[in-house]
N, C-alpha and C positions, 0 to 999 in steps of 0.2 A: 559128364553123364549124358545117355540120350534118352532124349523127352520123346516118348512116342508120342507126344502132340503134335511133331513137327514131320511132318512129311519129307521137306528136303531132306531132316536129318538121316530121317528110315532110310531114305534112297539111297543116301551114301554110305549106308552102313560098314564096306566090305571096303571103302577105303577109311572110317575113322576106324577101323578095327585092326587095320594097316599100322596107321599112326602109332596106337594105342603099342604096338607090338613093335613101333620102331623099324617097321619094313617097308622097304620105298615102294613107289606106287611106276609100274611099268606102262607109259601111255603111248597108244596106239600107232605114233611116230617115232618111237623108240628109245624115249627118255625117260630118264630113272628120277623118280621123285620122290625125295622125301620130305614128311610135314609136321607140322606141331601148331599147337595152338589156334586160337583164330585168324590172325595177320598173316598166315601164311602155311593157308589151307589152298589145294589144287580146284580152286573155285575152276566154274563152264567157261568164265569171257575168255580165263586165258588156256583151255583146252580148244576152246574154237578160234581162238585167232594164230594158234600153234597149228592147227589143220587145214586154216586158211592158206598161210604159208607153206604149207605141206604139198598144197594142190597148186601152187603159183610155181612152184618147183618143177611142175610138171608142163607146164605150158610153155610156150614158143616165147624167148624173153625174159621170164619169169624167173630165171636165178637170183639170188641173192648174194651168190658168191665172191668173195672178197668185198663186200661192202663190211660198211663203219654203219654200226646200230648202236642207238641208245636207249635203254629197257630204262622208263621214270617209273617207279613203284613196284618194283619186280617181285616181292614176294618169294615165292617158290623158285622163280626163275626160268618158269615153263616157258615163255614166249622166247626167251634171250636164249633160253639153250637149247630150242627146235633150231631155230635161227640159225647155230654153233652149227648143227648137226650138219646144215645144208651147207655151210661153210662160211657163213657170217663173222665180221670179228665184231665183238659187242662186249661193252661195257654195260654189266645190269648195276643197277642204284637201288639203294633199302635208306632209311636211316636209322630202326632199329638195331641196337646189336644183337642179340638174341637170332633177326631174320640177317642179317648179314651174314652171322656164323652157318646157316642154313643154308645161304646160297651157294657161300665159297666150298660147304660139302656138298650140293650138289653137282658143282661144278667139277669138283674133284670126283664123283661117285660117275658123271660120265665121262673123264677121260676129258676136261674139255679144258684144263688150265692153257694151253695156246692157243685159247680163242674167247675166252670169257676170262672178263674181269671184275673184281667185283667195288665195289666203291659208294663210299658214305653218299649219300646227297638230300638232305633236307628242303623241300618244298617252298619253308618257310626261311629258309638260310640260302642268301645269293651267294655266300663264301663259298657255298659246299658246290655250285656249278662246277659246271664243265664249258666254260664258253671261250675258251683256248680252242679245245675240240670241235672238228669239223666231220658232222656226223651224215650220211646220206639216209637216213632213216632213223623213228624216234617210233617206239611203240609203247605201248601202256596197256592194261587191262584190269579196269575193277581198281579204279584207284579213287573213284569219285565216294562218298559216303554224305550220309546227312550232317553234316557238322554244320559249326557256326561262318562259317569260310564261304559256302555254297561255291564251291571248288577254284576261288579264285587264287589259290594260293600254286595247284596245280596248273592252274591258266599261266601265272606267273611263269615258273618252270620250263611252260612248255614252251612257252611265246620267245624267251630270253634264248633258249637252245634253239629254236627253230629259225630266229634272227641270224643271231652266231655261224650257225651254218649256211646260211644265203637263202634260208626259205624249204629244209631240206621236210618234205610229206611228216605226218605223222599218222602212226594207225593205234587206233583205238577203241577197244572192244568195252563193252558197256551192258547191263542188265537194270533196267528199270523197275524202280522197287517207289512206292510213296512217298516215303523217306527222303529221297536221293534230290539234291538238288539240279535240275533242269537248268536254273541261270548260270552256268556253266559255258551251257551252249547257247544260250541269248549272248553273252558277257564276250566269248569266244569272235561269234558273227559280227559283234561291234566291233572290235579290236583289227575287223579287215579282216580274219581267216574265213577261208572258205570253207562250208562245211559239204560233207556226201556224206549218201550211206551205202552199203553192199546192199543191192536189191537183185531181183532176180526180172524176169521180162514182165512178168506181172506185178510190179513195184511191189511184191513181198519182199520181207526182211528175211536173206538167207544167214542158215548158219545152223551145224549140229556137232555134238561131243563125240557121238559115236559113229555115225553113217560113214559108207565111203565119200573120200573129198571129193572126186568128180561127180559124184550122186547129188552131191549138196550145192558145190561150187560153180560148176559148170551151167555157161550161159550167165554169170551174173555180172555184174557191173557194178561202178558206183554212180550214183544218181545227187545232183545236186539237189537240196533242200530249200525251200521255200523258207525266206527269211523269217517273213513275216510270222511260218505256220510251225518253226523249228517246235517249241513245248510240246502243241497239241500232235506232229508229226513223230516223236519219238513215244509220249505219254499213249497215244492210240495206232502204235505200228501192227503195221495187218504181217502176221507172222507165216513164212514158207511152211509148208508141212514139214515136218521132220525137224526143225527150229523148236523143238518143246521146253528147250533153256531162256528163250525169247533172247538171244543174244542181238546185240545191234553192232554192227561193226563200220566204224567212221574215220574216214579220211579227211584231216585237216591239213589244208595247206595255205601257204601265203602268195596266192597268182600275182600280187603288183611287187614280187622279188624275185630275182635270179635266183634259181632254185641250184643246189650246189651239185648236183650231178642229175640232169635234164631226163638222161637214160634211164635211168634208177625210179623217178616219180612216174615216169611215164608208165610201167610195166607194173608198177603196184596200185 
């Protein structure tokens, strides 16, 4: 049902009416999505970190092509299958069945089974890795939640793959709600990863669902984070205009390891 109390809800009305009807959601980089339930709804982090990429494409270096991506939390499969579009080969990971069944038809609905795969991997299950696999890039989006965990079980996942592959970037798109646990990225900083954010020249937090990417992207950078200040810098980010989803988009990497393709972390 939608609760006119909820504002996000109203906003999106024209895509849960989509759902409701079973009709994929066409987004602005050219991917066909379809959604169900809550676990895997076309939330903003992973629209704007799909038009991040969208605009990296466009830049001197910036291809993604023929790189090895690993999508942790994939959901709908928006990030893993912009990614497809540009010419990524990626493996996305669900552990539900229900969204696994979702992904492997979106995958199919674009045309993307030779480049997307789809594959179990539980958070909380090191069986279900992938650390055979050598990945040049690890993206995530909207995968953190207020649970009992305070997202260390994601840290787990990501730190284990990011090893595995020699230290290969991770990008991750994030929306701060009260709820959400922060000691993620305390938890993160100890463990040795470095953390950025996308900012823009004026250390606002860029990033939008609908603008054009060069409108939103261009001129921005990632900016190292003050260890000391990570909570109170992500809890009080001074947001770019046009950012009205307050997305935060962060680069983790591990600088004291040989990063497994040098070319690749550089350009993201």
């Amino acid at each position: 049902h939608l609760h006119s109390s909820s504002a996000y809800a109203a906003a999106r009305w024209p895509n849960n009416f989509k759902r409701w009807l079973g009709m994929p959601t066409l987004t602005e980089e050219g991917v066909l999505i379809r959604e169900f339930a809550f676990s895997s709804v076309l939330w903003d982090c992973g629209l704007v970190l799909a038009k991040y990429f969208a605009w990296r494409e466009r830049q001197a270096q910036g291809s993604v092509r023929d790189t090895q991506v690993l999508e942790l939390g994939a959901g709908t499969g928006i990030v893993g299958l912009t990614l497809a579009k540009l010419g990524a080969q990626v493996i996305a990971t669900d552990y539900e069945p229900r969204v696994l069944e979702l992904l492997q038809q979106n995958v199919l609905e674009n045309a993307l089974s030779h480049a997307v795969t789809v594959h179990e991997l539980s958070f909380a299950h090191s069986s279900t890795y992938l650390n055979s696999r050598r990945f040049d890039l690890i993206v995530a989006s909207d995968v953190l939640y207020g649970d009992h965990n305070d997202g260390r079980l994601f840290l787990q996942a990501l730190e284990k793959h990011m090893v595995s592959s020699r230290g290969c970037p991770c990008l991750l798109a994030y929306t701060h709600r009260d709820e959400l646990p922060l000691q993620f990225f305390v938890s993160a900083c100890k463990h040795g990863l470095r953390l950025e954010r996308l900012e823009d020249s004026s250390r606002r937090v860029v990033g939008s669902t609908t603008d054009d990417p060069g409108a939103v992207f261009d001129g921005s950078c990632f900016v190292p984070l003050d260890v000391s200040r990570v909570p109170d810098a992500i809890r009080h980010a001074d947001f770019a205009e046009g950012n009205s989803a307050e997305v935060q988009i962060f680069r983790l990497t591990l600088p004291d390891r040989k990063a497994s393709a040098p070319s690749v972390q550089a350009r993201l």
